[in-house]
N, C-alpha and C positions, 0 to 999 in steps of 0.2 A: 721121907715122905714128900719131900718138897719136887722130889723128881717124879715122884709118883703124883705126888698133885699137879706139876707142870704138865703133865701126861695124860691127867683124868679130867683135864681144863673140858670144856663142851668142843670137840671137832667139828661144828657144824660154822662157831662162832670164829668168827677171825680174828687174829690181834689187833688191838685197838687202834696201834699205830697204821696198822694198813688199812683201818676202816676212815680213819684222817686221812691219809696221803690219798685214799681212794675218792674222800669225799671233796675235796680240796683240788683233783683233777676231772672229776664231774664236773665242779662250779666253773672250774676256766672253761671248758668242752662246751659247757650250756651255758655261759659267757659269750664267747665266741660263736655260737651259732644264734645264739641271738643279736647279739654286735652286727655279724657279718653275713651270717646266711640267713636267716629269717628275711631282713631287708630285701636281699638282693631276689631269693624265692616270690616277696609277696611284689616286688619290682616285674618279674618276669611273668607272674599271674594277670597284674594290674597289663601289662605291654597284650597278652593273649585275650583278653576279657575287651581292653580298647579296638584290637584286628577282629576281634569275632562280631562289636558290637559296632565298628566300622562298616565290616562286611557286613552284616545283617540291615543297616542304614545306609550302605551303597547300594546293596541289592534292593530295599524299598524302593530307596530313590528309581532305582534303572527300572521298576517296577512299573513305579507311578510315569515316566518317562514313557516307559513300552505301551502303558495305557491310553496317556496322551495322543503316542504318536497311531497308537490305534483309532481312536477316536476321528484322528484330526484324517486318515486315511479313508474308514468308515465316510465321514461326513464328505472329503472329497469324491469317492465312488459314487456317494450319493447324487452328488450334485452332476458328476460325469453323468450318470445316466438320466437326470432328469435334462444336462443339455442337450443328449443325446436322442432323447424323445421330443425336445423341438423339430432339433434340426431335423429328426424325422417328419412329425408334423410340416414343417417347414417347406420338408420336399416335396410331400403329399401335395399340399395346397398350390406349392409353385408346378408341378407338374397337371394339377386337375386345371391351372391357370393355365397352363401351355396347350392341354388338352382341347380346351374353351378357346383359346386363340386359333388352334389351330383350326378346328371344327368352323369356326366364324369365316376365318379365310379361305378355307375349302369351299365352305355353301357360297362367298361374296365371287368366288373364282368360278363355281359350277354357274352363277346366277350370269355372271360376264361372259362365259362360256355360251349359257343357254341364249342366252341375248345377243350375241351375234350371230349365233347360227341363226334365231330368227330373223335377223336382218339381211346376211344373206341370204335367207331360205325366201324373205318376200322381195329381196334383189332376182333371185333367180328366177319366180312366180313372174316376177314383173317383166321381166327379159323375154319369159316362154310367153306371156299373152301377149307381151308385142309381136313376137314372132309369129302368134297364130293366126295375132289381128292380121300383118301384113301378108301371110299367108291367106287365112281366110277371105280378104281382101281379091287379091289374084285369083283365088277358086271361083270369087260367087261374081268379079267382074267377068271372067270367062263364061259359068255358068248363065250367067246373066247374055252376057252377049249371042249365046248361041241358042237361049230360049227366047230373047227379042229379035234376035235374027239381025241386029246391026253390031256395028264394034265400037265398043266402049274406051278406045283407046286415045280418047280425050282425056287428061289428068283430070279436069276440074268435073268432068262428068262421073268418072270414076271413083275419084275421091269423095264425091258424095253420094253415091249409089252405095259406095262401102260403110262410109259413114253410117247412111241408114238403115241400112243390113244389120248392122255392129249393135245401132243403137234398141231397135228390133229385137237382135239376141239377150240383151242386155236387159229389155224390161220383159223378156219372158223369163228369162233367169230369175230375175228378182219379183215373178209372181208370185211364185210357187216355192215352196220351203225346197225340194231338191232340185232345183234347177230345169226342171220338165216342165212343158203347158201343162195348164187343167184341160185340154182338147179331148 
C-alpha cells in the first residue's frame, strides 16, 4: 500500500522539496529585483518625472518669456503709434505754418507789386500831363495867337499866357466834382 499511498498522495500538491527549492528561488528572484531593478526602474521614473517636470517649467518659463516679450512689443506699437501721431501732428502744424508763411509773403509780394505799379502808373499820369501841358501849351499859344492876331512867339510871353491857360484849367477842374464847369 505504500505504493499505492505514494500514488493517492493529493496530485494537485507538489512535493515539499520542490515547494523549498521553489520558495528559496523566488526569494533570490524578488531579492534581486528589489536589490537591482526596483532601484534602477524607480531611478528611470524619477529621470522621466524630472524631463517632464523640466519641460513643463521650461515651457512656463518660455511662456511667461513670450508674454513679456508680448507686452514689451504691445507697449512699443504703442508708443510707435503715439509718435507716429505727433509727428503727424507735427507736419500738420509745420505745414499750416508754411501755409501762413507763404500766404504772408504772397499778400507782402502782391502789396510790393501793387505799389509799384502805382508808382509807375502816377510816373506815367505824370509824364502824360506834362506832355499834354507842353502840348496844350503849343495849341492854345497858337490858338491864341491867331484869335489876337499877333504872334506869341516870345518865350516869356508865351510861357505865361500858358501858364494861365493851364492854371484857368486847373481851377475849373478842381470846381466841379467831374472835372466840367458848373456853366
Amino acid at each position: 500500500m505504500s505504493i499505492l499511498a505514494a500514488e493517492s498522495a493529493n496530485p494537485l500538491l507538489p512535493p515539499v522539496g520542490e515547494i523549498i527549492i521553489g520558495l528559496i528561488a523566488f526569494a533570490i528572484v524578488l531579492f534581486v529585483m528589489f536589490k537591482f531593478v526596483a532601484p534602477r526602474f524607480e531611478q528611470v521614473f524619477q529621470a522621466r518625472r524630472q524631463a517632464i517636470e523640466g519641460g513643463i517649467e521650461r515651457a512656463e518659463a518660455m511662456q511667461a518669456e513670450a508674454k513679456a516679450a508680448l507686452e514689451q512689443y504691445k507697449a512699443q506699437l504703442a508708443e510707435a503709434r503715439n509718435e507716429a501721431a505727433q509727428i503727424r501732428d507735427q507736419a500738420r502744424a509745420e505745414g499750416q505754418q508754411i501755409l501762413e508763411e507763404l500766404r504772408t509773403q504772397a499778400q507782402e509780394e502782391s502789396a510790393r507789386i501793387v505799389a509799384r505799379g502805382e508808382e509807375q502808373l502816377t510816373t506815367a499820369r505824370q509824364q502824360v500831363v506834362n506832355e499834354l501841358r507842353g502840348q496844350i501849351g503849343t495849341l492854345a499859344v497858337d490858338l491864341a495867337g491867331r484869335v489876337v492876331g499877333e504872334s506869341l512867339a516870345d518865350d516869356a510871353r508865351r510861357s505865361g499866357t500858358v501858364d494861365r491857360f493851364l492854371a484857368q484849367l486847373d481851377g475849373m477842374a478842381a470846381g466841379s466834382p467831374d472835372g466840367r464847369s458848373s456853366r
